[in-house]
N, C-alpha and C positions, 0 to 999 in steps of 0.2 A: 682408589685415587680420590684424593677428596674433591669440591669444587674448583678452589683455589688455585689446584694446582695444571687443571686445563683452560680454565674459563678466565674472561679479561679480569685480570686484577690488578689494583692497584700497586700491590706490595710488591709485583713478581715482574714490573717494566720499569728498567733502568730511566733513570732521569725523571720521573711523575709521581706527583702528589696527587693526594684525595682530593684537593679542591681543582684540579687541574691546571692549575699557575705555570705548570713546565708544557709546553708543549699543545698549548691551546685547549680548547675545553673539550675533555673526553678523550684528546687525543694520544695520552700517554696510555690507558689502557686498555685499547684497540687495535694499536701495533701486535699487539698479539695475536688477534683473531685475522686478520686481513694484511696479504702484504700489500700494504701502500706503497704504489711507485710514485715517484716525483715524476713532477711536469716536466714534459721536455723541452729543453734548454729554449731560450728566446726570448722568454716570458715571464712575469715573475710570478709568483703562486697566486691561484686564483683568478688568471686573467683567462682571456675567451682567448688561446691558443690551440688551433686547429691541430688534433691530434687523435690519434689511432687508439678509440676504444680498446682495449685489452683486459679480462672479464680477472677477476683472482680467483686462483686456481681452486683454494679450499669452497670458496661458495658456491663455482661452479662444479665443483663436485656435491655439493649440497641438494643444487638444483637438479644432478643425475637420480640421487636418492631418494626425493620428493617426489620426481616422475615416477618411480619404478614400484611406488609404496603403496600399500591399501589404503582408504579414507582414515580409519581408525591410525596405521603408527603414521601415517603422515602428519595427525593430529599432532604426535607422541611427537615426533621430529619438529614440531614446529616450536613446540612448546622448551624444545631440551637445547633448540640451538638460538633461539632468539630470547627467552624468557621473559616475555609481553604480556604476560594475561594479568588476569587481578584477582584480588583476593576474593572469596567466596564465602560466606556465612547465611546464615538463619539469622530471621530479625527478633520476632516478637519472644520476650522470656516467659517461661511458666515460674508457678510459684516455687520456693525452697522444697528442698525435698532432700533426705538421705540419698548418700552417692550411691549405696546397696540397691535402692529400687529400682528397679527397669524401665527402659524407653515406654513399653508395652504397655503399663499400669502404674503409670507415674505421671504426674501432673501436664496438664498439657495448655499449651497455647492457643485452643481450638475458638476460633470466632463463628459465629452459624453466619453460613450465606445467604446473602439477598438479591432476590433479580432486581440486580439495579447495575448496570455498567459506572466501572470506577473510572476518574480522570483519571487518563496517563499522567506520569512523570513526564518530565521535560528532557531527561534521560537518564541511561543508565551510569550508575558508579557512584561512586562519592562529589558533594556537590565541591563549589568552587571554595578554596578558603577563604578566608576572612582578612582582608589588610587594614581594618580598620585595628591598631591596637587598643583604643579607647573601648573597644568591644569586648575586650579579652579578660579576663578568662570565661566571658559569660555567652558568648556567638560561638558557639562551638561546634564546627564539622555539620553546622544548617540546624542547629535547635533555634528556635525561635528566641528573638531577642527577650530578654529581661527574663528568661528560663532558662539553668542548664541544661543541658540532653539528660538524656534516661540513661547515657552507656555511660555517663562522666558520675565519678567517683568525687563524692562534696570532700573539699581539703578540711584538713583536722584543724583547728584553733586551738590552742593553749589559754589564751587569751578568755576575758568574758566576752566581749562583742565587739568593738576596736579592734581591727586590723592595721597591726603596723604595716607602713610604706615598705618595710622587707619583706616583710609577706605576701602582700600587692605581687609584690615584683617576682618572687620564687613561682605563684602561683601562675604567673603570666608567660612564665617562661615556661613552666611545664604543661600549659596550654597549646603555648607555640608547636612546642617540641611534639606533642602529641599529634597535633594536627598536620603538622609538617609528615610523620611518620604513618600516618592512615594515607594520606595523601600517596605517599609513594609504595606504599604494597596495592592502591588499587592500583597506580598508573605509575610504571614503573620509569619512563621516561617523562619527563616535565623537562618544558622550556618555558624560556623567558617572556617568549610571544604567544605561546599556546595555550588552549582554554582553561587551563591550570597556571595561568601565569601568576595569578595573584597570593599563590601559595608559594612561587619560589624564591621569595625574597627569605621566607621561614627559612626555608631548605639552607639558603646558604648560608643563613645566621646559625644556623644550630646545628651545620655540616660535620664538624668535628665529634658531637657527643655523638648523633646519627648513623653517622661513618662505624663506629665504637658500638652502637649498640646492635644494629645488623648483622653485623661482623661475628659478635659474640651467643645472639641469639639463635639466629636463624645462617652465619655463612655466609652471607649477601653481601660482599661487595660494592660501595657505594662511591660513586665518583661524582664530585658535584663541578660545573665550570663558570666559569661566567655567562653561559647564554642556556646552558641546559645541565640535569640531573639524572644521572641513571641509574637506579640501582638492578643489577647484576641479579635477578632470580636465577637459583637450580632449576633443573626440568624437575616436573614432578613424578616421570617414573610411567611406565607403559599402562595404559588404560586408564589416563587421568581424564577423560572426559574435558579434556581442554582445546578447543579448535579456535581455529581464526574466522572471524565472521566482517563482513561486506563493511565498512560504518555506520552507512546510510541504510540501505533494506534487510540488513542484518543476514545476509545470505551466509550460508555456509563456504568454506574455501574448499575446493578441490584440490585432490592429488598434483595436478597439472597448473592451479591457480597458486599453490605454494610452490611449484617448480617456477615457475614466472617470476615470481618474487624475490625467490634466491637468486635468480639469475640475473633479475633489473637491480640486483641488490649488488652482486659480483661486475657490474661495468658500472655502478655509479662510485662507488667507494675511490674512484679514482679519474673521474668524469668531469670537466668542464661546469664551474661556475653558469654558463647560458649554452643549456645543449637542446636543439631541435630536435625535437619526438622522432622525426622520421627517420634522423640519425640513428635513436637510440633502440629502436625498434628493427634497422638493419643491422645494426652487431648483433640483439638479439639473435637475431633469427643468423646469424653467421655462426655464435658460438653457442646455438641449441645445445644441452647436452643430452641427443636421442629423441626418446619421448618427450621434453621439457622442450619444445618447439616452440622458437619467440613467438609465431605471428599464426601457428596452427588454431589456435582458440581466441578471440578477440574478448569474448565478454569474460574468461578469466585473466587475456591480460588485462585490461579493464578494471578488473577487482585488484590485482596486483599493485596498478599505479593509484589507483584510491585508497588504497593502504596507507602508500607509501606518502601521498598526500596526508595525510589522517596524521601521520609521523612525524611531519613537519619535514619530512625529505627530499621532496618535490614540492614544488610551484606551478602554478600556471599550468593544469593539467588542464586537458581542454574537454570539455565534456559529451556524452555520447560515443566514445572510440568503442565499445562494445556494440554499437551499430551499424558499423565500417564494414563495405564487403570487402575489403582488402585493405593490407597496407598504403595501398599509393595515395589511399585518401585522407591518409594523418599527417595533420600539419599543427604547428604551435612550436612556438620554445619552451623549451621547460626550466624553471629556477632550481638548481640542485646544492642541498646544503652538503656539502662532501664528511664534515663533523658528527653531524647526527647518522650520515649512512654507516659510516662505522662504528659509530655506537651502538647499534641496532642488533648483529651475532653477538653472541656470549661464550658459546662452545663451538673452538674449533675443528672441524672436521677431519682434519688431516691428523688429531689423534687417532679417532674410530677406525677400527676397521669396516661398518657399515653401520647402517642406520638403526638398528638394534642397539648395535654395542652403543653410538651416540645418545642414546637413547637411557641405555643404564647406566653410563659415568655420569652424566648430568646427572643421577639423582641419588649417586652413591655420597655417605655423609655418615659421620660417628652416629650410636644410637639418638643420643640427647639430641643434637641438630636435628635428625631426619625426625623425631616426632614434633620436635618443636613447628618443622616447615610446615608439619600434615597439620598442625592445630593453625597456625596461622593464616594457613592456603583455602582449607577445607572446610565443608559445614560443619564435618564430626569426623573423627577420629573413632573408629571402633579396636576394639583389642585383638578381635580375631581375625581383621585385616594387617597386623602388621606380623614381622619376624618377630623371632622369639628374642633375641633381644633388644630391639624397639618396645617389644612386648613387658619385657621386666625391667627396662626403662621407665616406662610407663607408670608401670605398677609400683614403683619404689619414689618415683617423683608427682604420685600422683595427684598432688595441690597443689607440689611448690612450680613445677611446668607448668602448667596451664594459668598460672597467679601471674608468672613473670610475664609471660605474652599479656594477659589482659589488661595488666597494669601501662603496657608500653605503649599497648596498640588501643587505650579506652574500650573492651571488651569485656564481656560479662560469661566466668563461667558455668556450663552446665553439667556438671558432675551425673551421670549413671552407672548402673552395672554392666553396661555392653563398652560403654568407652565415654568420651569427653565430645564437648560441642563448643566454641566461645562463640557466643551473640553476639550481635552487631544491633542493639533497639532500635537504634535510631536507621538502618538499613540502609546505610551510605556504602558501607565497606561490604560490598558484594558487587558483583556484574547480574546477578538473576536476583530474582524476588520472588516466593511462589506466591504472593496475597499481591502479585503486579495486576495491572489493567491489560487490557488483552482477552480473549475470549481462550486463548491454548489456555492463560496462566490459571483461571477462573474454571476451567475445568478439569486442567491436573490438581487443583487443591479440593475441588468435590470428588473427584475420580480417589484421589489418595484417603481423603478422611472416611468415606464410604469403604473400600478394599478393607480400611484396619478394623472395619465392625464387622467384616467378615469374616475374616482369618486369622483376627488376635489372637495369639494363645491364652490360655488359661493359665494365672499364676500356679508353677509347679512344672509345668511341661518343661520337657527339655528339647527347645526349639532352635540354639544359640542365636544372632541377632536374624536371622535370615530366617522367612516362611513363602513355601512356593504360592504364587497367584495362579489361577487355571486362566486359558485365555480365554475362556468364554464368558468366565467370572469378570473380566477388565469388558467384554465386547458389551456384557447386560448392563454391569453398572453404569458404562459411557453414555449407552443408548437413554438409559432413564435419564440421565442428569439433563442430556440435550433436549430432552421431549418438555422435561421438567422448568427447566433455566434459561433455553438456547430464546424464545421469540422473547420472552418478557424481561431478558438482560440486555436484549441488543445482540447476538451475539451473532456473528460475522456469517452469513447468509451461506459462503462456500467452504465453510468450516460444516452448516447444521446439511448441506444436500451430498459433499463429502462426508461420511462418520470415518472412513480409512485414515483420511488428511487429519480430521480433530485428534484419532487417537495417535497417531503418528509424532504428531507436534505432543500431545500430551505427555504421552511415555516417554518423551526426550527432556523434559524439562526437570520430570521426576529425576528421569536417570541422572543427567547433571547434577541434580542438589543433592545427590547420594542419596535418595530415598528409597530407590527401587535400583534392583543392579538385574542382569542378566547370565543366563548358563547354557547351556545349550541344550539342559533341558526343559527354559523359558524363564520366565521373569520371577524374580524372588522382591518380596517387601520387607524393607530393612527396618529394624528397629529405630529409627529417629523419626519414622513418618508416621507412627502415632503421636508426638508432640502438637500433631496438626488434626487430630480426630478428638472426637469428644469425649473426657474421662470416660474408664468403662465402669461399667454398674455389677460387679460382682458378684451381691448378691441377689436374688431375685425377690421379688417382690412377693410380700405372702397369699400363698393358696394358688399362685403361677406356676409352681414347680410338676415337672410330671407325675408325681406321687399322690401331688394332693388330691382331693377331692373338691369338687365346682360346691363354690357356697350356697348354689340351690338345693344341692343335696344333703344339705347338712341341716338338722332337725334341732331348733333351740327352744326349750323349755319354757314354758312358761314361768313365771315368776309364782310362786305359793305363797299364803299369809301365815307366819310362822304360829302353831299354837302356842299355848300358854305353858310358859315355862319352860320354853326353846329360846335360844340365841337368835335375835333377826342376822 
């Protein structure tokens, strides 16, 4: 079943447009995911009419699934029914190189560390657009004024140096269009007010090509309205290493934290304009489903409603409720946008038979899409992580896919023997960054580039992209780095008296960026995480090899005066 054909589309809700002109914005296709009841009679829509929360039945089956799930397909679940996360890439390129050489022994991006702690970001994802047109086409997705970015590809001229005012204007628009379209694979919803507002005047000028080229590339779904943008992601499929994190302390969500969610998500889609917390917290807790207990865990529902805040769904959330020894002590009204709450699900529940199946129809898609999604979503793409025919998809498209994405999305490909990567230089278009500030990021990128001078293989082995790590291998080289780097970097004091906590957070960061994956029988280093270690040296240096013999042993001649009638 393709996407299209479960998930809110525009094409497939009677009465709604792509721009959402029918039906207010988002709200022609949303009816699908959630049944929306009308207010009850008295009132007119949107007014503070006192009525009887009643939760939709697909999300609070949602929020059964959530409860019932391991950390890992809860991830999976969260990602397949909401499609929220962002795009993921590698920033910094290496040089050219043949597509035949491998991650292993092929050019790399490797910078040498210095103990010196980096300034943070100011955060993560792609920065804010640009509204200045008079900037354009040269302020690009945060390159510094009067320089293009490094991912932006310089437009061709015909011309000697005079650019005609047509050409201005072509190139301005496929500036827009670019930026508009980075903008929305990181942050899949934009509104009008929200910290992405200044990119969604793009969005809806360039709605229609947008709409068209999502659609065609990648499947996605894109509905734009007057106050907000969403484009419609697939899931990406069981063990996509995609979780929901906190805003603010970037905490992990729980099983129970994503039941909460589904559930304040299932009584607001149909909630009161000005609803009081302690209302919304007693239906909670009325229509629990089982383990998804509204008011049983506070600091996950806590994480739920600063989500949901984060979304632009709620208002006036009041701060501290994860400190509450009970409900009776939550007071506030809350602002509820009823448009954005249903814009929020993408895959309805009441297809699946369970959280699995929801799980593999989100990310079921013809070959060409499903690798398209995996280049677009992912750091890399390897060959021997997909089906066989993803796999001679691949193989058959293999410059002209990954050319179309780079071109749409201002990325840069990187062609190897294990599979495909498209860069992001300028490191907007990713949620992680392994060269981030931070003391985890700073020591999974010495911990990674150290393991691959370990365990590299030797050109010729037949290793395919994957080589086992020992964990005692990951325990000595962590230890060294922190002896090495942790006092004279700065590095975070209960990170260097904890090593469990530094390697913990380490190994997760790797895992994320697809560098290192896991088996059960322990951690494997994937071919893309040598692009982060220092060229390997091949051959050995002369009179180093174990054959030779030590240059003291070796006995050189004096020099003779040739007699007479010799050749000197």
């Amino acid at each position: 079943m393709k996407q299209q054909e479960y998930a809110t589309g525009a094409a497939r809700t009677a009465g709604g447009t792509s721009d959402g002109r029918t039906g207010g914005a988002g709200r022609s296709t949303t009816d699908a995911v959630v049944a929306v009841r009308e207010p009850v009679s008295g009132g007119a829509a949107g007014a503070d009419v006192p009525q009887e929360l009643s939760p939709d039945p697909g999300l609070l089956r949602l929020a059964r699934w959530f409860a019932e799930a391991d950390p890992g397909t809860a991830d999976d679940l969260c990602a397949a029914s909401f499609g929220l996360y962002p795009a993921r890439h590698f920033g910094a390129p290496t040089e050219p190189s043949a597509a035949e050489v491998s991650w292993w022994h092929g050019p790399t991006a490797h910078t040498p560390a210095t103990a010196r702690a980096r300034e943070p970001r100011t955060g993560p994802g792609l920065r804010r657009a640009r509204r200045d047109a008079a900037a354009l086409p040269v302020v690009l997705s945060g390159a510094k004024s009067g320089t293009p970015g490094r991912h932006r590809r310089p437009e061709r001229s015909r011309g000697a140096a005079t650019v005609v005012p047509q050409d201005r204007s072509a190139a301005t628009t496929a500036a827009e269009r670019r930026i508009a379209a980075r903008l929305l694979l990181a942050h899949p919803l934009v509104t009008a007010s929200g910290p992405h507002a200044d990119g969604f005047p793009l969005i809806r000028r360039h709605r229609d090509w947008l709409a068209e080229r999502f659609d065609t590339l990648l499947g996605y779904p894109l509905v734009v309205g007057p106050w907000h943008a969403r484009l419609h992601k697939a899931g990406p499929g069981p063990g996509a290493v995609r979780r929901l994190e906190h805003p603010v302390t970037g905490a992990p969500f729980t099983p129970g934290g994503y039941a909460r969610l589904a559930l304040a998500l299932a009584l607001l889609v149909d909630a009161p304009e000005r609803l009081p917390l302690g209302r919304l917290l007693a239906a909670m807790r009325a229509a629990e489903p089982g383990p998804a207990a509204g008011g049983g865990d506070l600091p996950d529902l806590a994480m739920a409603l600063a989500v949901l805040a984060d979304w632009q769904v709620l208002a006036d959330v009041p701060a501290g409720l994860g400190d509450l020894g009970d409900l009776g002590g939550a007071s506030g009204v809350l602002t509820v946008d009823r448009e954005l709450a249903r814009a929020v699900p993408v895959g309805p529940p009441a297809l699946a038979d369970d959280a699995a199946d929801l799980i593999r129809r989100a990310a079921e898609a013809e070959p060409g899409t499903a690798v398209r999604r995996r280049l677009a979503e992912t750091p890399a793409v390897l060959a021997a992580d997909l089906p066989e025919d993803q796999r001679a998809w691949l193989r058959d498209h293999r410059h002209s896919g990954p050319a179309a994405l780079a071109d749409f999305l201002g990325l840069e490909a990187e062609q190897r023997a294990e599979g495909v990567a498209l860069l992001d230089p300028a490191e907007e278009l990713t949620d992680l960054a392994l060269s981030g500030a931070g003391t985890a990021a700073q020591a999974a990128l010495l911990l990674v580039e150290r393991l691959v001078e370990e365990v590299r293989p030797l050109p010729g082995e037949t290793t395919g992209a994957d080589v086992p790590v020992p964990d005692a291998l990951i325990d000595g080289v962590l230890g060294d780095i922190a002896d090495e780097y942790g006092l004279p970097a700065g590095w975070r004091r209960d990170y260097l008296a904890d090593r469990t906590a530094l390697r913990r957070d380490a190994l997760d960061l790797l895992h994320r960026m697809g560098l290192i994956t896991t088996r059960p029988a322990g951690w494997l280093l994937r071919a893309p995480a040598a692009r982060y270690a220092p060229a390997p040296d091949l051959l050995p240096a002369p009179g180093t090899g174990r054959h030779s013999r030590p240059t003291s042993d070796l006995t050189i001649p004096a020099p003779t005066t040739p007699r007479a009638g010799q050749l000197a």
